[in-house]
ROTORTOR-144413 format. One line per field, with one value per residue: residue number from 1; residue in one letter; x, y, z of N, C-alpha, C in turn. Coordinates in nm, 4 decimals, always signed. Example, Ala and Ser with C-alpha at 12.3 -4.5 7.8 and 13.67 -1.06 7.14 Angstrom:
BEGIN
n: [1, 2]
res: [a, s]
n.c1: [+1.3190, +1.2850]
n.c2: [-0.5690, -0.2250]
n.c3: [+0.7800, +0.7080]
ca.c1: [+1.2300, +1.3670]
ca.c2: [-0.4500, -0.1060]
ca.c3: [+0.7800, +0.7140]
c.c1: [+1.3200, +1.2900]
c.c2: [-0.3300, +0.0030]
c.c3: [+0.7800, +0.7870]
//
This chain:
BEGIN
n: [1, 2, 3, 4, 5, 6, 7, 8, 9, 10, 11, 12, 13, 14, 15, 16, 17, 18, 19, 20, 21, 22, 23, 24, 25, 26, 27, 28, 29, 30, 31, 32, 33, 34, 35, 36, 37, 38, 39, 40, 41, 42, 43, 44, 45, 46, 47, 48, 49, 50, 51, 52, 53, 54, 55, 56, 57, 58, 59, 60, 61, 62, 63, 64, 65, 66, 67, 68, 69, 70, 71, 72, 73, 74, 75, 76, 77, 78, 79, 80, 81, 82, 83, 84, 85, 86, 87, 88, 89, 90, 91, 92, 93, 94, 95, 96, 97, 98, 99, 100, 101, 102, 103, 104, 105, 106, 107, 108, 109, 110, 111, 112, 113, 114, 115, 116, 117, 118, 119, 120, 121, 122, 123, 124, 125, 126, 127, 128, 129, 130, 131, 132, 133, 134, 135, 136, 137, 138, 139, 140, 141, 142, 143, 144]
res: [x, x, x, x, x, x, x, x, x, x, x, x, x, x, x, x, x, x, x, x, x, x, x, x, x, x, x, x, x, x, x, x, x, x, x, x, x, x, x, x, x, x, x, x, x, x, x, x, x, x, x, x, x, x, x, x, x, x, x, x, x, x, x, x, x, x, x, x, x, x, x, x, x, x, x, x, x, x, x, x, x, x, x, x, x, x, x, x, x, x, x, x, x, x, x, x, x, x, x, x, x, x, x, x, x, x, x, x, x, x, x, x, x, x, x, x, x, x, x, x, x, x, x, x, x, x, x, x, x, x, x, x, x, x, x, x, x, x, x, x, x, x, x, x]
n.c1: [-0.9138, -0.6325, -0.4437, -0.2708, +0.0388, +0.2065, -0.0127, -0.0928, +0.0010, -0.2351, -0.2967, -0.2551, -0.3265, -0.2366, -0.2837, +0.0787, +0.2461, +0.3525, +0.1533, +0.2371, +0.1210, +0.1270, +0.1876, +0.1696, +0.2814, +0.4526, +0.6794, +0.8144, +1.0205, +1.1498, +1.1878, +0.9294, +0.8396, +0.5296, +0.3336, +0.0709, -0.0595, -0.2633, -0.2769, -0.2113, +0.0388, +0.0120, +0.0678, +0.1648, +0.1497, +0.3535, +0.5652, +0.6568, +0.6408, +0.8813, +1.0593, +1.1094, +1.2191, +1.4681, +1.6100, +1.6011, +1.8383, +1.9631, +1.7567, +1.7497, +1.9928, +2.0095, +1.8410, +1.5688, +1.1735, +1.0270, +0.6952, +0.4237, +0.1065, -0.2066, -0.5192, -0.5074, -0.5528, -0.3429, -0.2568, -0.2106, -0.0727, +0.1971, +0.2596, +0.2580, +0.5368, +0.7076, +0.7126, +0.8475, +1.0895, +1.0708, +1.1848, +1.0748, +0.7923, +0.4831, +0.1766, -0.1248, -0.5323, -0.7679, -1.0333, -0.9988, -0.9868, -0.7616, -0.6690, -0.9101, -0.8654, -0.6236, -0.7317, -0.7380, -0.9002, -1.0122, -1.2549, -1.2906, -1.0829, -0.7159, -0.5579, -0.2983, -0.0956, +0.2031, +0.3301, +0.5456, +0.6940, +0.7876, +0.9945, +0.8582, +0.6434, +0.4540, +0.2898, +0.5475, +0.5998, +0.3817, +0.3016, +0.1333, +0.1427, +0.2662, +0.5401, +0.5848, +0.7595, +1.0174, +0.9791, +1.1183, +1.3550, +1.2911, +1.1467, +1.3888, +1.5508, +1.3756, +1.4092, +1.6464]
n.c2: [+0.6303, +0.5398, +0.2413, +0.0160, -0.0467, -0.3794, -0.4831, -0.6923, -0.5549, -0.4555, -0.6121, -0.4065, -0.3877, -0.1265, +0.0820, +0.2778, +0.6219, +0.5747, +0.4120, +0.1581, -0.1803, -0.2039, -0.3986, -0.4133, -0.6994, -0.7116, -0.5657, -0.7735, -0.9020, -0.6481, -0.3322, -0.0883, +0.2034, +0.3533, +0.6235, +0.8430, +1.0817, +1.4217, +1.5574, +1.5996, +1.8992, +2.0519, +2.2797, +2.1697, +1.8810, +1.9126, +2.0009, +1.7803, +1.5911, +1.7023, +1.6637, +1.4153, +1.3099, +1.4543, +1.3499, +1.0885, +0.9226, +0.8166, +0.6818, +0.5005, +0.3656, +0.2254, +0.0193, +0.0622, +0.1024, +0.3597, +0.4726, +0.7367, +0.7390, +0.8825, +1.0017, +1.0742, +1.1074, +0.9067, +1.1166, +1.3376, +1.2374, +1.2346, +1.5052, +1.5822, +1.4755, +1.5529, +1.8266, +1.8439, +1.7013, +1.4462, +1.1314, +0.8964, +0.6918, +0.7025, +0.6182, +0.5766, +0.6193, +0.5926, +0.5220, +0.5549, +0.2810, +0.2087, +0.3638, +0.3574, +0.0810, +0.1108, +0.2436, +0.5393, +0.7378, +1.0790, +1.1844, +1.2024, +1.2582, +1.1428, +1.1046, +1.2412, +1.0367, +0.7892, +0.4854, +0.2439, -0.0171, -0.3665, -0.5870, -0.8802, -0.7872, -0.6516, -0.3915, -0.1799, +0.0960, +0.3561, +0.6816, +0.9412, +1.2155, +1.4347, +1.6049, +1.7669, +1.9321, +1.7860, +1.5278, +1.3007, +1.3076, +1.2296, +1.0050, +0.8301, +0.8504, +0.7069, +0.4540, +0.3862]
n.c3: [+2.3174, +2.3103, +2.1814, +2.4245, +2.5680, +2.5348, +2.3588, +2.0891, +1.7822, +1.5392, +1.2100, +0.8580, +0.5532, +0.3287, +0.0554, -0.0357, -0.0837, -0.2843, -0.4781, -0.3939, -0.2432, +0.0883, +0.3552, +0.7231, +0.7904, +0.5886, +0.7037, +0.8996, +1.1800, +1.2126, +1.3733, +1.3940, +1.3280, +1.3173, +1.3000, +1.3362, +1.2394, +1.1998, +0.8813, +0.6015, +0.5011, +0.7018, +0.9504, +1.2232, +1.1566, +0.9453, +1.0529, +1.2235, +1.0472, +0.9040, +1.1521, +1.1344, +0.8620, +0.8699, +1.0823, +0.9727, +0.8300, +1.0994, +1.1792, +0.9899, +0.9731, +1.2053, +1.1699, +1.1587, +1.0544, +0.9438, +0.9348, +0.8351, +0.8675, +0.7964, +0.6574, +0.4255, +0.0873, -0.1606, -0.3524, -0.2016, -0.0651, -0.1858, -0.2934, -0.0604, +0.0452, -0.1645, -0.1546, +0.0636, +0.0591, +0.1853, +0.3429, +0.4097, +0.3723, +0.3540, +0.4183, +0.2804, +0.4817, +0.3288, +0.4086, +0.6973, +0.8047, +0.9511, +1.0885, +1.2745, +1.3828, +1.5284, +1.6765, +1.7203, +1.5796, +1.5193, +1.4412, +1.1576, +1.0982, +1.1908, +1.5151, +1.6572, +1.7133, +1.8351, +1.7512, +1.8639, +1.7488, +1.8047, +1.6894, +1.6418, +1.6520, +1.8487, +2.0514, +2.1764, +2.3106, +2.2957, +2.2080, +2.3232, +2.3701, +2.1504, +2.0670, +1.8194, +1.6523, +1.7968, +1.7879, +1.6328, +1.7518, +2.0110, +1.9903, +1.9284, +2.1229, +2.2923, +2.2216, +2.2727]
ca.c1: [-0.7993, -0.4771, -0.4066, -0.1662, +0.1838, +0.2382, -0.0800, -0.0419, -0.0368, -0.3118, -0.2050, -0.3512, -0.2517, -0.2587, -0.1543, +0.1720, +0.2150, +0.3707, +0.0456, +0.2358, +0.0373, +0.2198, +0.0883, +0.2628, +0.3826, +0.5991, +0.8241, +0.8263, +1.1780, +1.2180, +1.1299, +0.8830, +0.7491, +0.4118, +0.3005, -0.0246, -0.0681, -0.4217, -0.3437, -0.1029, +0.0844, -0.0861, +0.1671, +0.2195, +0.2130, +0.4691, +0.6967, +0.6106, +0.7389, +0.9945, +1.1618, +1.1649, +1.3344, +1.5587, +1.6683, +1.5849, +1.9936, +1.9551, +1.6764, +1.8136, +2.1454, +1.9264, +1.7519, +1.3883, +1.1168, +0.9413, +0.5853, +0.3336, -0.0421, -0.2947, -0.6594, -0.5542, -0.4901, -0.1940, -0.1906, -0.1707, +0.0596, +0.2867, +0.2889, +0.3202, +0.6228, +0.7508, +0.7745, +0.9219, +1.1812, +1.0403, +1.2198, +0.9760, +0.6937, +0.3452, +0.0624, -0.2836, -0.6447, -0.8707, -1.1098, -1.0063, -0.9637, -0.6257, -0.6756, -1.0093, -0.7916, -0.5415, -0.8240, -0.6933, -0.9693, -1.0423, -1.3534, -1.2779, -0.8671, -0.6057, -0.5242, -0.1786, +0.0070, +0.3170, +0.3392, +0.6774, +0.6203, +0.8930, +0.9731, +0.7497, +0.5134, +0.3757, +0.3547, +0.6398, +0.5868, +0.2845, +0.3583, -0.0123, +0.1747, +0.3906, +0.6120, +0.5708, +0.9349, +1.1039, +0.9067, +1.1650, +1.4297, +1.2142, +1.1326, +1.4997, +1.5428, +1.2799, +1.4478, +1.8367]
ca.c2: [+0.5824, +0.4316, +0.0817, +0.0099, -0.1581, -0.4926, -0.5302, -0.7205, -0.4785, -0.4854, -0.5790, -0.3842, -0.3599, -0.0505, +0.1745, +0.3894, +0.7230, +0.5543, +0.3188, +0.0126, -0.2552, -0.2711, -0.4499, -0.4327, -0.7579, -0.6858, -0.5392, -0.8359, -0.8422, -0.4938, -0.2192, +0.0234, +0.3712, +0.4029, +0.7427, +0.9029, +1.2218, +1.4708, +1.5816, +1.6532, +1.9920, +2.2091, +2.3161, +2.0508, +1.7864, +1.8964, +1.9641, +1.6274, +1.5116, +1.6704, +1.6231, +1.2225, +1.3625, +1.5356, +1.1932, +0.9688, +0.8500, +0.7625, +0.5392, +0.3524, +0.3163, +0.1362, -0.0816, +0.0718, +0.1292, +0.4711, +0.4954, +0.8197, +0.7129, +0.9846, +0.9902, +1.1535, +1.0230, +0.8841, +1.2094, +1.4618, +1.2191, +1.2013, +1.6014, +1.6390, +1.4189, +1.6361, +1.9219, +1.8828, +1.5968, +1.2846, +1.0205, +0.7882, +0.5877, +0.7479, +0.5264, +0.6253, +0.5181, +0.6933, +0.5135, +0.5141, +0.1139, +0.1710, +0.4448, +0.2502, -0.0784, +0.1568, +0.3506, +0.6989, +0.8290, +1.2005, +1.2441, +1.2546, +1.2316, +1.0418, +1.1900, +1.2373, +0.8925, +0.7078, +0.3561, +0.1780, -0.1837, -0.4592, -0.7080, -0.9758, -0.7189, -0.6003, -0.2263, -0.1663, +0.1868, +0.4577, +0.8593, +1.0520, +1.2973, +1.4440, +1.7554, +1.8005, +1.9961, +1.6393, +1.4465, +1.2087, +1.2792, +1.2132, +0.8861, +0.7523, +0.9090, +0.6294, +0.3751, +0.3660]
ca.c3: [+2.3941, +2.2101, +2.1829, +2.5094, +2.5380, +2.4874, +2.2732, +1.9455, +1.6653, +1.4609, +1.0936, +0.7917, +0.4471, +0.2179, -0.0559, -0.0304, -0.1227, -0.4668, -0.4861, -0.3336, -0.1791, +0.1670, +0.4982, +0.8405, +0.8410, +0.5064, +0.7983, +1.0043, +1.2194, +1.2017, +1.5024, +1.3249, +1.4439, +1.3096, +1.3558, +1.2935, +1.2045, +1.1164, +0.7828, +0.4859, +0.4491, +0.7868, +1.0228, +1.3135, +1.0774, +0.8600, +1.1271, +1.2573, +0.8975, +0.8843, +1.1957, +1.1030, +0.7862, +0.9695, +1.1567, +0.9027, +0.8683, +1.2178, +1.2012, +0.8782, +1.0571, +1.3198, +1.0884, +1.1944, +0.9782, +0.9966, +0.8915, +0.8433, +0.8330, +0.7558, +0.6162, +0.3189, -0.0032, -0.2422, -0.4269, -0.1376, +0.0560, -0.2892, -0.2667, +0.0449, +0.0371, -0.2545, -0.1362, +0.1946, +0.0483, +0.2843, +0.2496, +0.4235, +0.3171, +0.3759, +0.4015, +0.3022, +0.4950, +0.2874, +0.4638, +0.8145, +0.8640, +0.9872, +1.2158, +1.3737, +1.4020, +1.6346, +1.7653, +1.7088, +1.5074, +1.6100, +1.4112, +0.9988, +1.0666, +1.3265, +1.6006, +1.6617, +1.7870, +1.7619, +1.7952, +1.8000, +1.6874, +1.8051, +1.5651, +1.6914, +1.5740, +1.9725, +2.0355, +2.2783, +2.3410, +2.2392, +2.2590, +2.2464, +2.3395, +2.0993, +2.0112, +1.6944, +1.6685, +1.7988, +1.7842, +1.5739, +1.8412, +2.1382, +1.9315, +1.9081, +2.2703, +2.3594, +2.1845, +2.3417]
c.c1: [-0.7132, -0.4604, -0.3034, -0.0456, +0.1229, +0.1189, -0.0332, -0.0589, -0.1025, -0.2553, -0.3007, -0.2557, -0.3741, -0.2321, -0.0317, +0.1065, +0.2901, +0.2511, +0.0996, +0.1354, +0.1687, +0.1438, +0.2464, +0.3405, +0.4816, +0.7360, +0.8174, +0.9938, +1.2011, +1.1252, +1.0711, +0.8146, +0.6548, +0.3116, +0.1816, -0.0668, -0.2363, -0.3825, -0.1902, -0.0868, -0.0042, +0.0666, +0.2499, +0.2481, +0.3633, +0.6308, +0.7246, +0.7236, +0.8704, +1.1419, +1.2242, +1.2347, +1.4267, +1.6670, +1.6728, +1.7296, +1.9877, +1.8903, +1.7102, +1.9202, +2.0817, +1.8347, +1.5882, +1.3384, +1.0057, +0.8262, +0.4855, +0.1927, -0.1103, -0.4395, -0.6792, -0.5126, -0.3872, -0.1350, -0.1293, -0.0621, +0.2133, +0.3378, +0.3079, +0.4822, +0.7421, +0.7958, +0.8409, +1.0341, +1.1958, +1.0685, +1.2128, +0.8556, +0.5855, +0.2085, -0.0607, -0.4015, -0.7226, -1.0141, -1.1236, -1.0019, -0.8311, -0.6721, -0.7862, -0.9287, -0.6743, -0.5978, -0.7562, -0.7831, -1.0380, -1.2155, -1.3289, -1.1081, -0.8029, -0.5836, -0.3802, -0.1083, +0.0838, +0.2968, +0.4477, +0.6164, +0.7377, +0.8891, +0.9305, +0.6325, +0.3843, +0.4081, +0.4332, +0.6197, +0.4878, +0.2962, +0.2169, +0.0417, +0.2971, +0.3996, +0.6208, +0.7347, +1.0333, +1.1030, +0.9926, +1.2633, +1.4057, +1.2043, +1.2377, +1.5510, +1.4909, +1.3254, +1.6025, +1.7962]
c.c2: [+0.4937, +0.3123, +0.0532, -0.0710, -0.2894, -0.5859, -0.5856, -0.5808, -0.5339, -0.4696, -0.4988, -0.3902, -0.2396, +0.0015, +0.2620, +0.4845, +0.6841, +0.4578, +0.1944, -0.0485, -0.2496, -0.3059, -0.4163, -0.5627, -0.7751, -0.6379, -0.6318, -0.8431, -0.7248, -0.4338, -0.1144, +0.0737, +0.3833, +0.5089, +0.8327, +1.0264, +1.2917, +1.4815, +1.6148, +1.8259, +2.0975, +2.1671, +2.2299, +1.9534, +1.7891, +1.9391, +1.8344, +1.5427, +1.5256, +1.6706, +1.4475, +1.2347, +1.3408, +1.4124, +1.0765, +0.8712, +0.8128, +0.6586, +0.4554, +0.3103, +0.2157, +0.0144, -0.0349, +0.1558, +0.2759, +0.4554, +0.5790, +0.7381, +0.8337, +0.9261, +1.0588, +1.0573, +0.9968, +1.0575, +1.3447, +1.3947, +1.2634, +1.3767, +1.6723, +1.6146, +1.4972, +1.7443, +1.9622, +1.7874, +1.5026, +1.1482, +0.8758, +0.7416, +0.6866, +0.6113, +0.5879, +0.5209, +0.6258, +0.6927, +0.4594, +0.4143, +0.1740, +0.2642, +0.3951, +0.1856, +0.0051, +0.2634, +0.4859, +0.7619, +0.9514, +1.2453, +1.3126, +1.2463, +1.1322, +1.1509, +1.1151, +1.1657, +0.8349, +0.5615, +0.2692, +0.0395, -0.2756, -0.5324, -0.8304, -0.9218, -0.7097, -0.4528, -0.2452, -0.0217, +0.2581, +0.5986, +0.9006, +1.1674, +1.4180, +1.5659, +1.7691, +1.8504, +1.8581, +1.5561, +1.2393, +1.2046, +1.2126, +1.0305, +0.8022, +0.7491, +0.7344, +0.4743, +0.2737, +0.2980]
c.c3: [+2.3042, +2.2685, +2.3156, +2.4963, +2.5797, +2.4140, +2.1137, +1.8526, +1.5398, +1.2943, +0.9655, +0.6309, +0.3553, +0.1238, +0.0034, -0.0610, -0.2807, -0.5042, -0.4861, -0.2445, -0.0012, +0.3266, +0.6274, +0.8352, +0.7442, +0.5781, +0.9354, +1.0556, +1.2333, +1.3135, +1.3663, +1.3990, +1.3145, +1.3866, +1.2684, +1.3059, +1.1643, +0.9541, +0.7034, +0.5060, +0.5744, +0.8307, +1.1127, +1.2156, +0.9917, +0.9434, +1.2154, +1.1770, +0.9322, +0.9578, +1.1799, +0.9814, +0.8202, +1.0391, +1.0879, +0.8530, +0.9831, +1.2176, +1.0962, +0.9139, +1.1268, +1.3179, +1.1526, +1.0791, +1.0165, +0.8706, +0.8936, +0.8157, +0.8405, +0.6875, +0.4444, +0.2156, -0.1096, -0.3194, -0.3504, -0.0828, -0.0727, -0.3050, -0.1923, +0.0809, -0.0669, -0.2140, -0.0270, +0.1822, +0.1437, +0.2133, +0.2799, +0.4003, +0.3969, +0.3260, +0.4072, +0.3731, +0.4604, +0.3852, +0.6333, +0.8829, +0.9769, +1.1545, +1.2872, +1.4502, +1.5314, +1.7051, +1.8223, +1.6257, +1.5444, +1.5090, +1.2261, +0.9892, +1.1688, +1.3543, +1.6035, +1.7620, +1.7287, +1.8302, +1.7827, +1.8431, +1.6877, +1.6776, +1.6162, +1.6926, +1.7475, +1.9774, +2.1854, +2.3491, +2.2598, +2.3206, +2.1704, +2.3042, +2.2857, +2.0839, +1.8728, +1.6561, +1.6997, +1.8178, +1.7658, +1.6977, +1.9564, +2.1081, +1.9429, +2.0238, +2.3452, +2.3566, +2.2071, +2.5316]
//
C-alpha cells in the first residue's frame, strides 16, 4: 500500500543517472513528481518516460521537478536516458531503500507510483494508477 496524502515525504539521498549525489531535500521549495517505475527500457516504462519527455517544457515552465526512481542502476538508467533523449534526472536504488521508504516495492522492482511532493516536502497527491501513454499529462492535469 502507497504512502497516503498529506504524509511527510520520506527523504533519501542517492546517485543520479550521471553519478550525482542528490537527496530530496536538494529540491526543497519546489513541487516534485516522483515517479516510480519497474524497470529501464521494457515497454510501459518507456512510454511512461517518455511521455514526461514529451511535457517536460511544461513542467520547467512550472518550476516542478520531475523525478524517475527505478531499481536499476546508473549505467542502464544513463542508457536508457540515451536513447529515448530524457531530459530528466533518473535516480537509481540499486538497493531498494528508496522504494521501501515509499513502500512500493513489488518484489525485486517498484511498482508503478507517482508521488507529487509540495514544497514543504508533504505528498499532496499519489496516482497507483497510471496510464502509462499520459501519464505526464494526467500528472499536470492533477496539478491546475
Amino acid at each position: 500500500m502507497a504512502l497516503t496524502v498529506g504524509t511527510k515525504a520520506p527523504n533519501f539521498t542517492t546517485k543520479d543517472d550521471k553519478g550525482n549525489t542528490v537527496s530530496l531535500t536538494d529540491f526543497a521549495g519546489k513541487i516534485v513528481v516522483l515517479y516510480f517505475y519497474p524497470k529501464d527500457d521494457t515497454p510501459g516504462c518507456t512510454k511512461q518516460a517518455q511521455s514526461f519527455r514529451d511535457r517536460y517544457e511544461e513542467y520547467q515552465s512550472k518550476d516542478i521537478v520531475v523525478l524517475g526512481v527505478s531499481m536499476d542502476d546508473e549505467a542502464s538508467h544513463t542508457m536508457f536516458k540515451e536513447k529515448y533523449g530524457l531530459p530528466f534526472t533518473l535516480l537509481t536504488d540499486t538497493d531498494g531503500a528508496i522504494t521501501k521508504a515509499y513502500d512500493v516495492e513489488g518484489g525485486g522492482y517498484s511498482k508503478r507510483v507517482t508521488y507529487i511532493i509540495d514544497a514543504e516536502g508533504t505528498i499532496s497527491k499519489v496516482d497507483a494508477s497510471v496510464n502509462t501513454s499520459t501519464h505526464a499529462q494526467d500528472v499536470l492535469a492533477s496539478l491546475k
